[in-house]
N, C-alpha and C positions, 0 to 999 in steps of 0.2 A: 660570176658576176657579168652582166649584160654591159655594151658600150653606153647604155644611156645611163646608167651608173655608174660606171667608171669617167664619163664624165664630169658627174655631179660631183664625185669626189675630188678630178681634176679642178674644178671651178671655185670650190672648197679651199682650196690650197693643202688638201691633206696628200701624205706621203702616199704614193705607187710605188709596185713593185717595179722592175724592168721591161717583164711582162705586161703587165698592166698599161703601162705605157706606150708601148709596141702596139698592143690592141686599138687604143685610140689615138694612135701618130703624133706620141707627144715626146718631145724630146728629154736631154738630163737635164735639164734646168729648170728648178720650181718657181724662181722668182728671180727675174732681170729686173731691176730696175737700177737709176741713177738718183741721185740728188744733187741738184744744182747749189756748187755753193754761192752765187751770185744772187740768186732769187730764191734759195731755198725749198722747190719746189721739187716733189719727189716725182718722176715719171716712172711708168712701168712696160713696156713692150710685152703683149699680151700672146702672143699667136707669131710665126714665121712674117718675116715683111710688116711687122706692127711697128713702123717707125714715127718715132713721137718724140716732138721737142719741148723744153720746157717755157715757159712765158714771157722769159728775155730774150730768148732765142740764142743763149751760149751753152745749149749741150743737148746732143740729140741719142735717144735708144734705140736699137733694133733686134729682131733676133729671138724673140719669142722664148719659147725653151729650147730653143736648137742651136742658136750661137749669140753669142754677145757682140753689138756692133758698139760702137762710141764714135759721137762726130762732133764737132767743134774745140771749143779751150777742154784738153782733157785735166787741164788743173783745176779745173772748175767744177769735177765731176769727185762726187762721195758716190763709191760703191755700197749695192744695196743686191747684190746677188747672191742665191741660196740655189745650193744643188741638193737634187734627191737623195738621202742615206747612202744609196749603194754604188754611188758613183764618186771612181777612186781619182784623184787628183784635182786641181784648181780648174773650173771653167772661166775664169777670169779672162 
């Protein structure tokens, strides 16, 4: 499979293998995101350095598929992260 489809898949949100990953520089993480419980708004950090706050401005994401950042009231924060099948342990 070509990067411009294992893109597509990536943008998809469907499962890669490790491989596959590798190929298009994406890390273990399928989905970072947070939910603000003060405003209820779910954010997501898309890409490396995708740092995004939510609309009250009490809880910010970073981190792409490559690490999970959290900034502001972390009590304020519902986790909403999903790592890929074959990656062993919490990326929390």
């Amino acid at each position: 499979m070509n990067k411009k489809e294992l893109s597509k898949r990536y943008y998809n949100n469907e499962e890669l293998t490790k491989e596959e990953r590798d190929a298009i520089g994406v890390g273990d993480i399928r989905i970072n995101a947070i939910q603000c419980k003060k405003c209820k708004e779910t954010i997501q950090s898309e890409h490396r350095h995708d740092f995004k706050t939510c609309k009250c401005g009490s809880v910010s994401v970073d981190g792409g598929s490559w690490y999970c950042r959290r900034v502001g009231n972390l009590d304020n924060i519902i986790e909403k992260v999903t790592t890929y099948q074959d990656v062993e342990g919490d990326k929390k």
